[in-house]
C-alpha positions as CSV (number, residue, x, y, z in Angstrom):
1,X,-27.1,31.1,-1.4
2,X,-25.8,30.1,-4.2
3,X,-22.2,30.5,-3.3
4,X,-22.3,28.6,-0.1
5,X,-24.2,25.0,-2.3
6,X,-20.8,25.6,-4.6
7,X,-18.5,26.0,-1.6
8,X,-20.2,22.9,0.4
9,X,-20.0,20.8,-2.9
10,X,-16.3,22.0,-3.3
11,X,-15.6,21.1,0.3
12,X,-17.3,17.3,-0.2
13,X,-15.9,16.6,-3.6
14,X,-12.2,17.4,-2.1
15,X,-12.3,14.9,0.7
16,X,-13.8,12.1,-1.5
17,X,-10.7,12.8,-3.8
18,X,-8.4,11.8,-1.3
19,X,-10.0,8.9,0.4
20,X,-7.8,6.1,0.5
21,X,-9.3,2.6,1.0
22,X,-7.3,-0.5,2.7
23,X,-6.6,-4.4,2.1
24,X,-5.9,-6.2,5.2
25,X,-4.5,-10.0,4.5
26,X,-1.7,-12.5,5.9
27,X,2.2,-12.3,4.2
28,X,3.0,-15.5,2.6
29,X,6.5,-14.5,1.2
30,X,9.1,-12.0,1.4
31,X,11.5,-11.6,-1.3
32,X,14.4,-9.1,-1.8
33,X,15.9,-9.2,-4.9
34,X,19.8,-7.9,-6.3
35,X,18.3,-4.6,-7.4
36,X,16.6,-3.7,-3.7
37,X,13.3,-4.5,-4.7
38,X,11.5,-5.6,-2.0
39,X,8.3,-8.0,-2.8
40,X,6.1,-9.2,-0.7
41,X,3.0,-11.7,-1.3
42,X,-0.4,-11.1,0.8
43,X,-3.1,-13.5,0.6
44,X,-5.8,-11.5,-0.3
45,X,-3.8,-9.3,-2.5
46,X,-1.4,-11.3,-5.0
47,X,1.8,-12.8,-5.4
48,X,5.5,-11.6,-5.7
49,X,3.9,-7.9,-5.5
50,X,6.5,-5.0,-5.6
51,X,6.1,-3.1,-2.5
52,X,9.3,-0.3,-2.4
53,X,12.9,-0.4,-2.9
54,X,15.6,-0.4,-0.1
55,X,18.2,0.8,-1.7
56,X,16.5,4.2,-3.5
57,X,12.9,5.9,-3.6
58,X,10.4,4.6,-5.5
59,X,7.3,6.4,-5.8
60,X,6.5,8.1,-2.5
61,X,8.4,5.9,-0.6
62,X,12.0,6.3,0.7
63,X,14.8,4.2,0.9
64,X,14.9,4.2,4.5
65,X,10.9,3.8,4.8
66,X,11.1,0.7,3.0
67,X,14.1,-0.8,4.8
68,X,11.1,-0.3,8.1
69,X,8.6,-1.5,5.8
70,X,11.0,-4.9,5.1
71,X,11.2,-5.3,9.0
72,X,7.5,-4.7,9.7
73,X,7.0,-7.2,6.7
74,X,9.3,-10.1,7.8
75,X,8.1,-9.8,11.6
76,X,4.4,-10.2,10.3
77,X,5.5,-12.7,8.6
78,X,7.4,-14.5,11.2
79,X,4.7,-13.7,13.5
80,X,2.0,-14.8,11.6
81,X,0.3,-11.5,11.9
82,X,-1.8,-9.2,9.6
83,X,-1.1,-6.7,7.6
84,X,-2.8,-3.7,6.5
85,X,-2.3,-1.8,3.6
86,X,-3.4,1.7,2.1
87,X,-3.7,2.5,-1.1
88,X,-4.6,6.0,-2.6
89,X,-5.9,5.9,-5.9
90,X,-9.6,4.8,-5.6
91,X,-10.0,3.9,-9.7
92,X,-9.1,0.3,-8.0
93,X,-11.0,-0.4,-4.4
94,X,-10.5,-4.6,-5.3
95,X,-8.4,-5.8,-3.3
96,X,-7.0,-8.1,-5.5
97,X,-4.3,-6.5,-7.4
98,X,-2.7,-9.3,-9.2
99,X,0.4,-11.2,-8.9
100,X,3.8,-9.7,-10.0
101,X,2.0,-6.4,-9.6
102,X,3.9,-2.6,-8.9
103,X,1.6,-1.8,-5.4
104,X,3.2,1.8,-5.9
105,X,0.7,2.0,-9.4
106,X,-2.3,1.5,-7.1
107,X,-1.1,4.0,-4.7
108,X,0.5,2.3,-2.0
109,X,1.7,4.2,0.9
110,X,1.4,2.8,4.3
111,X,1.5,-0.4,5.7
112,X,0.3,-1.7,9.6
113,X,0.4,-4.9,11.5
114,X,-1.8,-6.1,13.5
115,X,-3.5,-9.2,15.7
């Protein structure tokens, strides 16, 4: 009996590890600079915020993710359509992150548009 309250408590504490929470919010800028970066502002997130890199990986993020990422980004933009980002580490749910902020620190790893 004993075994299987470890085992269930082993089994809940591994999915709560990994749960990933989102920000959803409207692009205001998108800025590219001489190095690759690519940063993008969201309203309810922050300013000037370092998404990825197009020209190597950074983080968990490839080169050729972020050069998708930079279309999505400037067609939501364009668009005036939402975005939606995840983030992985849960020691910060807030959405607000900050201005001038690395998004890769607070486990950034996907990005969707939407209506």
């Amino acid at each position: 009996m004993k075994l299987k309250v470890l085992f269930a408590v082993l089994i809940l504490s591994s999915n709560t590890a990994f749960a990933a929470h989102t920000c959803e919010g409207k692009i205001t800028t998108v800025d590219i600079r001489d190095n690759g970066a690519l940063q993008i502002s969201v309203d309810t997130i922050g300013s000037s915020n370092f998404f990825c890199n197009i020209t190597n990986k950074s983080g968990t993020i490839g080169a050729d993710t972020c050069k998708a990422m930079y279309s999505m980004a400037l067609t939501a933009f364009m668009a005036s359509k939402k975005v939606t980002l995840w983030f992985n580490k849960d020691d910060n749910t807030v959405c607000k992150k900050g201005d001038w902020t690395n998004l890769q620190e607070h486990g950034f790893y996907y990005l969707r548009m939407s209506n």
